[in-house]
N, C-alpha and C positions, 0 to 999 in steps of 0.2 A: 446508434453510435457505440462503440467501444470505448468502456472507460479500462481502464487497469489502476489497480489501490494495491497500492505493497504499504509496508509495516516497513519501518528501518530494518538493517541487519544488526549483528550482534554487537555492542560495544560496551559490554562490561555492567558493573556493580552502576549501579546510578548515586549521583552525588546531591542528596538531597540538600545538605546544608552550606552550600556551592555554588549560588545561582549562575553566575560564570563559567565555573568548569563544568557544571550540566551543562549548559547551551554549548560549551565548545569540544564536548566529550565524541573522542571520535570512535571508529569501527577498529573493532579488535581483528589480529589476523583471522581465526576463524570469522569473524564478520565479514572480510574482506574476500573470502574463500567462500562463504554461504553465498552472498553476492553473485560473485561470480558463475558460481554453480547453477544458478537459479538463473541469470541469463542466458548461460547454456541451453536450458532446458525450455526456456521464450522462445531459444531462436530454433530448436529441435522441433518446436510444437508451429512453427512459423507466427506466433502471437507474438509481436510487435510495434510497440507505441509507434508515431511518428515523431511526438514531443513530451517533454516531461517537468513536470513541474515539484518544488521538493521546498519542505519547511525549509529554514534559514539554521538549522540548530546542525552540529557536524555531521552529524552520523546519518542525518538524514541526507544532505550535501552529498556525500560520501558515497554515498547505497547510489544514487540519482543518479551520479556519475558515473559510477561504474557499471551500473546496467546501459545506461548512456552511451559509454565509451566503444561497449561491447555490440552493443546492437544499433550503433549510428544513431543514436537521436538527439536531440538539443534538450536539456537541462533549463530551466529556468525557476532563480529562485524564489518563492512568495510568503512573505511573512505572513502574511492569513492562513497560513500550513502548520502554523506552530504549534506547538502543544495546550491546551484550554480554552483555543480558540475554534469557535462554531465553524462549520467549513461549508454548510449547507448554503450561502450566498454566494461563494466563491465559486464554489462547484458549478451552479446554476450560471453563474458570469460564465465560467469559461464552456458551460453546455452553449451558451448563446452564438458562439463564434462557432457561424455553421461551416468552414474550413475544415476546423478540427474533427475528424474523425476518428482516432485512434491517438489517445494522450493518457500519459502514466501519472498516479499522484502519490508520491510516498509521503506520509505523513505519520501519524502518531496512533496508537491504541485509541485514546483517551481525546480524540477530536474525530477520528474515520466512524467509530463504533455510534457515537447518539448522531450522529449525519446521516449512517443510512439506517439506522434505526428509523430517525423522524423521516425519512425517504418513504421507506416502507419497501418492502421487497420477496424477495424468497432465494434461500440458496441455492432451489433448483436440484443442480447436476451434482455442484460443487459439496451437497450437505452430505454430513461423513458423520460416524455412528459416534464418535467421539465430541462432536459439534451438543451433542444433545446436555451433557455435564457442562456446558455455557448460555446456549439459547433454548436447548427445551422442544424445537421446530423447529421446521426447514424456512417458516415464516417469519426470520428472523435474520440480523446480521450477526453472523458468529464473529467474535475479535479476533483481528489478526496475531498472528504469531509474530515474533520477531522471524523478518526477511520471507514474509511468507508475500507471493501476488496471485489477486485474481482480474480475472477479466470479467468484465459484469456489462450487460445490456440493459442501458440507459434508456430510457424516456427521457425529449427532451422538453417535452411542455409539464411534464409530471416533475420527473426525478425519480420515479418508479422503476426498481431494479429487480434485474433476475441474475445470479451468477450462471455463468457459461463454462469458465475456467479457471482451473488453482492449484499454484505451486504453493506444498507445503517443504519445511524443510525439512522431513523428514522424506519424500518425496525425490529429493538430491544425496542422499546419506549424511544428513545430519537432524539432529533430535530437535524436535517441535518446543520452543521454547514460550511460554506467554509472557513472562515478568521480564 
């Protein structure tokens, strides 16, 4: 099966002291524009969710939709996407719905990264000589950038991942952004 894990796109300074305006902090126009860019580049490559699921907090909303918009697919939103929240039982629910074959998850640095860390994987195709100043090995999940997506082949009795493919945004012309 085909999974796809994007990262949100760009949406600014983060509001730590804000709980409110974080969760409702939305995509700045270059976010809006990396976005978009990077669905361009889904549908040049024909990689393609058929459904898509996206944390509850704006920016992720946002990003979900507008790859969404661009490439026909349905959005739906799940609080178990949020930021601190373990995503490795969620993932595994929606591996279980053997329909699904091609579904996109945008979600957070800081909930994708220890999910498929404790997954276990490799990045394969996707490992890039810059990947090494974060994981070290291709036997590892490198963190997502903001707006960056890869497509990764799933195990679905495991959860055992290889990437296959990955828009970075540097990739579309714009600069790889982690924080």
């Amino acid at each position: 099966m085909k999974l796809f894990v994007a990262r949100h796109s760009d949406a600014g300074a983060f509001i730590g002291d804000d709980p409110k305006a974080e969760r409702e902090r939305p995509l700045t126009a270059r976010g809006k524009k990396l976005a978009q860019a990077v669905a361009g580049a889904m549908l040049d490559s024909d990689e393609i969710p058929s459904v898509g699921f996206a944390s509850p907090l704006e920016r992720t909303k946002q990003t979900a939709d507008l790859l969404g918009g661009l490439l026909y697919f349905q959005v739906n939103v799940l609080d178990d996407l949020a930021p601190n929240r373990p995503l490795e039982d969620r993932i595994l629910e929606i591996m279980g719905h053997k329909a699904l074959r091609k579904f996109l998850i945008v979600g957070h640095v800081d909930n994708t990264t220890p999910a498929f860390e404790n997954f276990g994987g490799d990045m394969g195709e996707c490992y890039r000589p810059d990947d090494e100043d974060t994981i070290g090995s291709s036997n590892h999940w490198a963190p997502l950038v903001k707006g960056e997506v890869r497509r990764i082949k799933i195990d679905r009795k495991t959860g055992r991942w290889t990437c296959k493919w990955r828009i970075l945004p540097s990739d579309v012309g714009f600069p790889d952004e982690a924080t």
